[in-house]
N, C-alpha and C positions, 0 to 999 in steps of 0.2 A: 956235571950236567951242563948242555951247552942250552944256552936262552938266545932264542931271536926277539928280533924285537917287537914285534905281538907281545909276548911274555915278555918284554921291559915295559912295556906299556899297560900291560895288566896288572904287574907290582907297582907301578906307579899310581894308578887306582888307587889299587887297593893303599897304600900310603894316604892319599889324599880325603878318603872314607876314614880310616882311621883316625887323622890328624882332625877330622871335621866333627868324628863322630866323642871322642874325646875333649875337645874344645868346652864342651861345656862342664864335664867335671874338672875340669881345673881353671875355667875361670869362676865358678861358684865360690871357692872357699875365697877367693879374692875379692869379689863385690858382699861378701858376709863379713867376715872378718873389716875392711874397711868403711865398709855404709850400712853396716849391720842385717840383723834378718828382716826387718821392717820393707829396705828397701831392695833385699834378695827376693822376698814374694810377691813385688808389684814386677820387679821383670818376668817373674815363671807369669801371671797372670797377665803379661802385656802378650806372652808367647802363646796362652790360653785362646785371645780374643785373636791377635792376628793370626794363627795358626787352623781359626775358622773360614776367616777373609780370604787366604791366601788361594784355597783351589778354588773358589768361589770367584775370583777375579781373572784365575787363568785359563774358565771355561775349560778345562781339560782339552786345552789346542795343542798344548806338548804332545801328547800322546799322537793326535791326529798327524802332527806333523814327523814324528820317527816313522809311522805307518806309510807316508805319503811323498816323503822326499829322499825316503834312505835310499840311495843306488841311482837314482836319477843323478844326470849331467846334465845339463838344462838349465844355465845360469838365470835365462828369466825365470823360468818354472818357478825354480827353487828363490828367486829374489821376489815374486808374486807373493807367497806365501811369507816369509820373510816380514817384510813389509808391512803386508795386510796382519799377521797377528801378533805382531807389536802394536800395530794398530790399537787392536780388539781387545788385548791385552791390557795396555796400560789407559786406554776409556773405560775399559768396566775398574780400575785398580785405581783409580782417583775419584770413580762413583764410590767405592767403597771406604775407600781413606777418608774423602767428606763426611763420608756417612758416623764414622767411628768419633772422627772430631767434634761431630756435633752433637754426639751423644756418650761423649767421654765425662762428662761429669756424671749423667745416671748411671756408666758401666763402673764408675768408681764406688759410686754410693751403694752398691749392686753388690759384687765382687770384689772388693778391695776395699774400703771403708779406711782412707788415709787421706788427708784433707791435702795435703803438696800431691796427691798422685795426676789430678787431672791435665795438665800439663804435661806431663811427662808422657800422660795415655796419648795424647794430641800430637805430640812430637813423633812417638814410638808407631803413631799409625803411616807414618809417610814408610813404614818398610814394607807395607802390605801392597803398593803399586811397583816399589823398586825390587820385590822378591817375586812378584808375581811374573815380571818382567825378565828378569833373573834367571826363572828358573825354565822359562821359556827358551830362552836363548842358550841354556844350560840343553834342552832337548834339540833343538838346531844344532850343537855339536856333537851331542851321540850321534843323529841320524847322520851327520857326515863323518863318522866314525874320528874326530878330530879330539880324540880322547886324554892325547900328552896336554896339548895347548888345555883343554878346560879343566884337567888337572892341576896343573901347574898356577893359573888364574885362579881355583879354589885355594889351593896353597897359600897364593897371595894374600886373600883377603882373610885367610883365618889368623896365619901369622902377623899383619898387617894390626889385626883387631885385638888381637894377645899382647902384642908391643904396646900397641898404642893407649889398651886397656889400663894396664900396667903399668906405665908411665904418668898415664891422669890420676890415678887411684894414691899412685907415690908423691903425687903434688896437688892433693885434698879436691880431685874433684869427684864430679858426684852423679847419680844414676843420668842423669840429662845429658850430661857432659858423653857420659861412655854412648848411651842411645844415638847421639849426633855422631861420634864417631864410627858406631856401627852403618847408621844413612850413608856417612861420605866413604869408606871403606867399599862397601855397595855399587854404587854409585860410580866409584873408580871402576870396579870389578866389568862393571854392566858398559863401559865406554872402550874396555879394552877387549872386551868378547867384542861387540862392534865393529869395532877398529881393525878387529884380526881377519873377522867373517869378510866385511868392507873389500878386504884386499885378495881372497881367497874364495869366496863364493858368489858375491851378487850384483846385477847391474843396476844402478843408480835409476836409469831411465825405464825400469818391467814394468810397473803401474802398477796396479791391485789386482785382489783375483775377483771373477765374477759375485754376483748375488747366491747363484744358488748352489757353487761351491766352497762359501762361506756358510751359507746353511747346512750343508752335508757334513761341514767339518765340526759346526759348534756340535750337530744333534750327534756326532761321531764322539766329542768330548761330555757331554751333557750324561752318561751314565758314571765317566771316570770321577766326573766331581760328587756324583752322590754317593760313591762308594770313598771318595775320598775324605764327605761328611761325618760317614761311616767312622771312618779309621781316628777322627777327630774325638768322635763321641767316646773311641774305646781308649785313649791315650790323652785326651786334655781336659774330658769332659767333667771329671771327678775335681779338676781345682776350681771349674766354675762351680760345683756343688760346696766344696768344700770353704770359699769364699762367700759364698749364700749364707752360709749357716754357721761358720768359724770366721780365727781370726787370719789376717793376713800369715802372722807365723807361724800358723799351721800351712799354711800352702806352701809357703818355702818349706817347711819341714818335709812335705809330700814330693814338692818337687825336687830335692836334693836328693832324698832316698830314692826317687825314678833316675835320677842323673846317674848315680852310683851303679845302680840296675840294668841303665844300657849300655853296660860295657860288655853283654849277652849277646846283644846285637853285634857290636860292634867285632865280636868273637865270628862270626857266622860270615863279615863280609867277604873272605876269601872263599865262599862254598857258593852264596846266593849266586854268582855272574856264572860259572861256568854248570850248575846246576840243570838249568831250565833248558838251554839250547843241546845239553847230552841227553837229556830226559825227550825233547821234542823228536831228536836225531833215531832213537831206538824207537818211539812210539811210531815216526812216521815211516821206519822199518818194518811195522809189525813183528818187531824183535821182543815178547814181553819178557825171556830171559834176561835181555841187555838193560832194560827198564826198572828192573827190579835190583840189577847188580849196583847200576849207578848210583839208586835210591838207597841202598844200603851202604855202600860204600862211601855216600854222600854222607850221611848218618853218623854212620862210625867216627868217621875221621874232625865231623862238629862234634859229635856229642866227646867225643876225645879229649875238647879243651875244655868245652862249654859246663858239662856235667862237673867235674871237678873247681871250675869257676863257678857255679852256681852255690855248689857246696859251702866253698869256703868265705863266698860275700855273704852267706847269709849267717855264718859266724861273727865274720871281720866286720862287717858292715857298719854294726852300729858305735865299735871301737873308731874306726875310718871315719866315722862323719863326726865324733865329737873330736879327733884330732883336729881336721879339717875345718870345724867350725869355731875350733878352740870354744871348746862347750857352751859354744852358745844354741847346736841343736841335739836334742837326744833322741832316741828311737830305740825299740822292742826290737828286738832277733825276730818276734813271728809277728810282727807288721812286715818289716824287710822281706819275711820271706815269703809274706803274699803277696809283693810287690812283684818280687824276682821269678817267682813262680810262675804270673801270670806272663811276663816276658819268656821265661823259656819255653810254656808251652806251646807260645804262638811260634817260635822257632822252628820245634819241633815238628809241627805239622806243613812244613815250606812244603815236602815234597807231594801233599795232599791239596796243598792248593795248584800246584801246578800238575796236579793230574786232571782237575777240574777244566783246568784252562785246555789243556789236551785234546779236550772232550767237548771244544770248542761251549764249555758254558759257563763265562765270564758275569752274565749275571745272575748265578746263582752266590757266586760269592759277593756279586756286592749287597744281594737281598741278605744274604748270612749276616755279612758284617755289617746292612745296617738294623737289624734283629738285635744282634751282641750288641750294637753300641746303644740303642735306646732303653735294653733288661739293664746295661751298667749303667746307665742314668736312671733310670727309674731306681734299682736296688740302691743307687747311692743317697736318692732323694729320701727314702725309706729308712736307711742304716747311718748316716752320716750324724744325723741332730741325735742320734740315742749312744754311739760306738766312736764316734770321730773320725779320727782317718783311718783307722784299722775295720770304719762299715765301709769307706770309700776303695782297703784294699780288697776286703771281702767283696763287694761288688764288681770289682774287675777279674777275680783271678773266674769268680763263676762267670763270668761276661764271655772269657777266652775260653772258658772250657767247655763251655754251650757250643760254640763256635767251628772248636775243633771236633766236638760230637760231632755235629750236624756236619761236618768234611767227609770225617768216616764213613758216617750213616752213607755219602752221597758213591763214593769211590766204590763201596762194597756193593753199590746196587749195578756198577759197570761191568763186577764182575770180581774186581780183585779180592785179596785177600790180604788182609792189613798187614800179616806174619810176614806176608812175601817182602816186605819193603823196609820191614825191620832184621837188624841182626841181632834177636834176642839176647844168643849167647853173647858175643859180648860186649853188648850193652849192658848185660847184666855182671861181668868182671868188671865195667869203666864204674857203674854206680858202684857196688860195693867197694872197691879200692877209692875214691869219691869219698864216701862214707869213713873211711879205717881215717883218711885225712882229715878231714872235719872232725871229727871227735879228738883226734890228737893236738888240733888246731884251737879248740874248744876247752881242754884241759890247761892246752900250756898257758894263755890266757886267764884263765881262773888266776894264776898262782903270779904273774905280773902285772904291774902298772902299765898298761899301756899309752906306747908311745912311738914313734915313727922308727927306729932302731930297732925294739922292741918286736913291732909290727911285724916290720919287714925281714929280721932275724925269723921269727916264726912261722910267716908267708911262706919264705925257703925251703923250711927243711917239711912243712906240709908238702909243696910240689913233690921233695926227693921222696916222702913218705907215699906219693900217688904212686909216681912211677916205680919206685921197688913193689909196692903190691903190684903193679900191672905186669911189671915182669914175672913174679912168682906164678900168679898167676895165667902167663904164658898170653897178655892181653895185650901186647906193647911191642910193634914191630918198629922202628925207627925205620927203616931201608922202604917200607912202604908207603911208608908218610913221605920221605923226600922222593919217590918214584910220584908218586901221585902229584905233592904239589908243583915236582919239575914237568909235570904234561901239565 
């Protein structure tokens, strides 16, 4: 296969999503194991509260600004915008951070109920102006397609936080200690995006942009952030329930099992990017042949790893997290798997949100998901004080699957026909060969002690046990999968 360098640039992405999207299962068992699960679920709930703040502070101008400067040459143009919503950005991101500091002892008393946490909330709130900031300047480089350099600067700062993590943790310091080196890691990150743009995009001297295309832009961001509310309710909103009504070590416990859970996600990022602009390319062909192959072929080739990684975390999983937390946390196989469950199905239905978008109606999904996110709040306020965390996963996985009804319901009234976008047949060899693995995974299990050797002896020969059933089954072309991911 020969790669230009587009495609070096797109594996490096995709590297970088990876490396970012894993960061958090493998610093978990680090900050449990040395500062225990006490102060492992006041960070998932530090991530809770800033994780509402965060779109909240960026007015959704990222978005406005890939929309508005992608392709333009125009050093002032693009140094106007620039400018102005760093500006915008980090004024509403310190209204915010104040706002959290000053009410960090009642979010403690709230959701966290640990008397050293307020501090640490007050500290943990300055990421909510340096992320919001962050992530702005993170969309100023998509839109100038400068994809290796913000890559690579990602890279920095995960590995940067992993060293650094890891270093303090081995020389007794403590949740305060890592939070400050998350700020200044940041902080670095945010001076060298600057620094890079500085000498490659903008002129010092462009001023601001006007009054009232500052307004077109926030009211352009102002749906992204309520759908972005949305996506909070359906993904954090259950450890601020589950902190209402439990204890802090249930929320690490919840949080852990979702950390575990999003390696689903993290399975999908080499489909998400080249997905949506092949799906945009046939639809704006009037090609619905080509529309429906993509969406199929996009399918197969996820659900190829995804299906059998869903199978088998939600075996391994609960072995995996008492390795990992050196049993200081335990969990159900069918809590896990309503965790896991509810992640894959949101997967699953990518190509139905992006037909929606197709069909130029962007707010019908953010109405969807913020519907879903407020039934999973509601359901969790309901099922949490009687069920625990297994009401909070029961309310999610029905959250997501309301969600993705109500996709279907919308796609099928365009016309389509759900069949067309799925490849039945074999999706239905990937599950059952899926299934033949799990069950043997599940057995060998029984009859050892589980342990990292152990684990991952049996991890192995599950894999070899997929792929021979998918061969028998005539399911498993290899020469396609490398034709596919070399385009």
């Amino acid at each position: 296969m020969n790669f230009d360098r587009n495609t070096i640039f797109i594996a490096i992405r995709f590297i970088a999503e990876f490396i970012n999207s894993i960061y958090g299962i493998i610093i978990f068992p680090l900050i449990l194991i040395h500062l225990g699960p006490e102060a492992y679920g006041i960070s998932a709930q530090i991530g809770t509260i800033n994780g509402f703040m965060i779109p909240l502070a960026t007015l959704g101008l990222g978005f406005a600004v890939i929309r508005l400067i992608s392709g333009n040459t125009d050093r002032i143009f693009i140094s106007k915008y620039f400018f102005t919503v760093l500006l915008i950005t980090g004024f509403a991101g310190v209204i915010l951070t104040t706002i959290v500091i000053i009410f960090a002892p009642f979010l403690n008393s709230l959701i966290i109920k640990v008397i050293w946490a307020t501090p640490v909330l007050q500290l943990a709130a300055f990421l909510i102006v340096l992320t919001a900031l962050e992530l702005c300047l993170n969309d100023f480089f998509r839109a100038r397609l400068r994809i290796l350099s913000y890559s690579l600067i990602q890279i920095f700062q995960v590995v940067t936080n992993f060293t650094g993590t890891y270093l303090l943790l081995m020389n007794g310091g403590n949740l305060f200690d890592i939070i400050l080196l998350t700020i200044i890691t940041k902080l670095l990150s945010i001076l060298l995006m600057v620094g890079y743009f500085s000498k490659k995009e903008f002129t010092v001297s462009s001023g601001y942009m006007q009054h009232n295309e500052i307004a077109d832009m926030v009211n352009f961001g102002i749906p992204i952030v309520t759908m972005q509310v949305g996506c909070w309710l359906m993904n954090f909103g259950n450890r601020a329930v589950i902190g209402l009504f439990m204890t802090i070590r249930d929320v690490g416990i919840y949080s852990a099992s979702y950390s575990i859970a999003v390696i689903l996600v993290s399975l999908a990022a080499p489909f998400w990017g080249p997905l949506y602009p092949m799906m945009a390319t046939a639809f704006n062909n009037n090609d619905l042949k080509e529309l429906t192959n993509v969406c199929r072929n996009y399918m197969n080739y996820y659900l190829f790893f995804s299906l059998p990684a869903l199978c088998g975390l939600i075996v391994v999983a609960p072995s995996l997290l008492q390795i990992m937390s050196q049993n200081q946390f335990e969990i159900s196989m069918f809590f896990f798997s309503l965790i896991a469950l509810s992640i894959f199905i949101d997967q699953f239905t990518a190509n139905a949100h992006y037909i929606v978008y197709l069909h130029n109606e962007p707010k019908f999904i953010r109405n969807v998901i913020l519907l879903s996110g407020f039934i999973n709040i509601i359901l969790a306020l309901v099922l949490v004080p009687f069920f625990g965390i297994i009401g909070a996963g029961f309310a999610t996985l029905i959250a997501f699957a309301l969600l993705d009804t109500l996709l279907f319901i919308r796609i099928m009234k365009y016309g389509y026909n759900i069949q067309e976008f799925y490849d039945l047949m074999t999706i239905k060899k990937i599950i059952f060969s899926a299934l033949v693995m799990s069950v043997t995974v599940y057995l060998c299990l029984a009859f050892v002690t589980p342990s990292v050797s152990t684990l991952l002896t049996i991890i192995c020969a599950g894999i070899g046990i997929y792929f021979l059933m998918l061969w028998i089954l005539q399911g498993f072309n290899i020469h396609r999968v490398i034709e596919l991911w070399g385009k």
